[in-house]
C-alpha positions in Angstrom: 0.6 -11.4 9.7 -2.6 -9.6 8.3 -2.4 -6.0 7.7 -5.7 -4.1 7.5 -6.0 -0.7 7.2 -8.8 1.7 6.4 -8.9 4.5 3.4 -10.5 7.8 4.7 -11.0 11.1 2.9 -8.4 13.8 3.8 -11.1 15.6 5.4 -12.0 13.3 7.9 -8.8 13.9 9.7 -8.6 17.1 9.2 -12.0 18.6 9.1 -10.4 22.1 7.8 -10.1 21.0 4.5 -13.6 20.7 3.6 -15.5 23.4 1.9 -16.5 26.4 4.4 -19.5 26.2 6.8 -20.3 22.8 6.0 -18.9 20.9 8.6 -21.3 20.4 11.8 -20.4 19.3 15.5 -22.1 16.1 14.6 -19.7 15.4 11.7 -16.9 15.9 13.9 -17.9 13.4 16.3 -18.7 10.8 13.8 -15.1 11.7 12.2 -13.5 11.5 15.7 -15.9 7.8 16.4 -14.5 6.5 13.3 -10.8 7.6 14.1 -11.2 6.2 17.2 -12.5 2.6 16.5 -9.5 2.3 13.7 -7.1 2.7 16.6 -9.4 0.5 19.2 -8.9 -2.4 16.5 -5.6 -1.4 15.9 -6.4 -0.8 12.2 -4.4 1.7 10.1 -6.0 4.4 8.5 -4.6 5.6 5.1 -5.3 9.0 3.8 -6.1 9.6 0.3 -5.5 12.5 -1.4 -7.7 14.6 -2.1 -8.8 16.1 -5.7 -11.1 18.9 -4.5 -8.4 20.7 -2.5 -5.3 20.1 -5.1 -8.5 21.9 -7.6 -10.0 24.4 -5.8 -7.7 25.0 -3.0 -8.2 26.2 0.3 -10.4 28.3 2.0 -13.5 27.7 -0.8 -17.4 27.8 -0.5 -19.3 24.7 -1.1 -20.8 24.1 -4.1 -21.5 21.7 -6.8 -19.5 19.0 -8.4 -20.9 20.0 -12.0 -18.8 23.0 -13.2 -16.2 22.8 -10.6 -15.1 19.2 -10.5 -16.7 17.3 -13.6 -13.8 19.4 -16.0 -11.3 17.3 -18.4 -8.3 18.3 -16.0 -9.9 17.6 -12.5 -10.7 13.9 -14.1 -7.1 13.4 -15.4 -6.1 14.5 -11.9 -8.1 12.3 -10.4 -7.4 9.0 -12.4 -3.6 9.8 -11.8 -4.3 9.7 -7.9 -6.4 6.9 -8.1 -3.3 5.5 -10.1 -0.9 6.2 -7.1 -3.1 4.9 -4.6 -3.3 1.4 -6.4 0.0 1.1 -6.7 1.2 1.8 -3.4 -1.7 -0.1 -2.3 -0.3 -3.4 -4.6 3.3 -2.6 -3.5 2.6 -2.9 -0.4 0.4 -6.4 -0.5 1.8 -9.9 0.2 2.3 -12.0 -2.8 -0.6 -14.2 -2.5 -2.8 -11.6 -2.2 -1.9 -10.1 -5.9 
C-alpha cells in the first residue's frame, strides 16, 4: 500500500495564524480548493509547524522576513523543526523507500 500525503503550511488550515489583514477571500478559497482536492484523492495532509508563530506569536502585523525572521535563534529554530519533520517523515517510510 502507498501512502501519500501532502505538507501544508499551518496557515493554510487555519487561516488565523497568518499575520493580520493579509489574508483575502481569494486566499481562503484557494486554501479551502486545495483542502478539498487532498480529501477528493484521499491524500493526507500533514501540517508543519510553523517558525513565524512559535517567533513572533499571535496576533502580529505583517512585515518583513529581514529583522524579524533572518536572526541566529529563529534559524536554529527552524533547522530543529525541519529536523523533526524529517524524522518523523523517515520513521514513518517503508523500508525500501529509505
Amino acid at each position: 500500500m502507498i501512502v501519500m500525503y501532502v505538507l501544508i503550511s499551518p496557515c493554510i488550515l487555519h487561516p488565523m495564524l497568518r499575520a493580520e489583514g493579509i489574508t483575502t477571500e481569494d486566499d481562503l478559497k484557494a486554501f479551502a480548493r486545495c483542502i478539498e482536492r487532498c480529501r477528493k484523492f484521499g491524500i493526507e495532509i500533514r501540517e508543519l509547524p510553523c517558525p513565524e508563530t512559535k517567533m513572533l506569536g499571535l496576533p502580529r502585523a505583517p512585515g518583513p522576513f529581514a529583522g524579524r525572521m533572518d536572526t541566529p535563534e529563529c534559524m536554529e529554530q527552524m533547522d530543529a523543526l525541519e529536523k523533526t519533520v524529517r524524522q518523523q517523515i523517515e520513521t514513518e517510510l517503508p523500508a525500501f523507500l529509505i
